[in-house]
N, C-alpha and C positions, 0 to 999 in steps of 0.2 A: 461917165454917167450913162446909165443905163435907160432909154427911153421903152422898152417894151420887157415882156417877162414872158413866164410859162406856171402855168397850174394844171394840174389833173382835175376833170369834173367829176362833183361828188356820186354824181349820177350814171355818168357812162364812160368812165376811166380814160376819155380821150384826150391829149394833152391839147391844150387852147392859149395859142399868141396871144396878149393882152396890152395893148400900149399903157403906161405908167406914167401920169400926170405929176412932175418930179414939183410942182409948182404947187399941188394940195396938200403938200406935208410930210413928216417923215414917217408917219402911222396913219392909215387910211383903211376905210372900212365902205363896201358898197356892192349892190345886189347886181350882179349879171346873168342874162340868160346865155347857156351855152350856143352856141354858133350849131353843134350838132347834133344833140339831143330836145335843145328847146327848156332844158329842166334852168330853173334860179339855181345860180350858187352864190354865196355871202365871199364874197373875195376879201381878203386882208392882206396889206399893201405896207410892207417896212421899208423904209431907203435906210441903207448906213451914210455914214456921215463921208464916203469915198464917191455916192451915189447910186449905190448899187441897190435893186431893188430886190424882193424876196415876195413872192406872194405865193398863199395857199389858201384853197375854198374849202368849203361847209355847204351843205344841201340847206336851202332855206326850209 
């Protein structure tokens, strides 16, 4: 089980650690500010049923 992941920001292409709340569900959806540009990205959050997680963001 996967406790953290990785996305690209939609804003400044930097990859961003992300811990994964394996406890909110298998599909999750929820607004974060990048850590290095400051921009929103819309993050979306899939676990598969091994626990492993998949996330990829959207410019809000």
């Amino acid at each position: 089980m996967d406790s953290e992941a990785v996305y690209v920001c939609d804003h400044c292409g930097e990859e961003i650690v992300v811990p994964i709340d394996l406890s909110a569900g298998e599909e999750q959806s929820y607004v974060e500010d990048c850590p290095v540009c400051c921009s929103p990205n819309v993050l979306h959050v899939t676990v598969d049923d091994d626990g492993r997680a998949s996330v990829w963001s959207e410019g809000e």
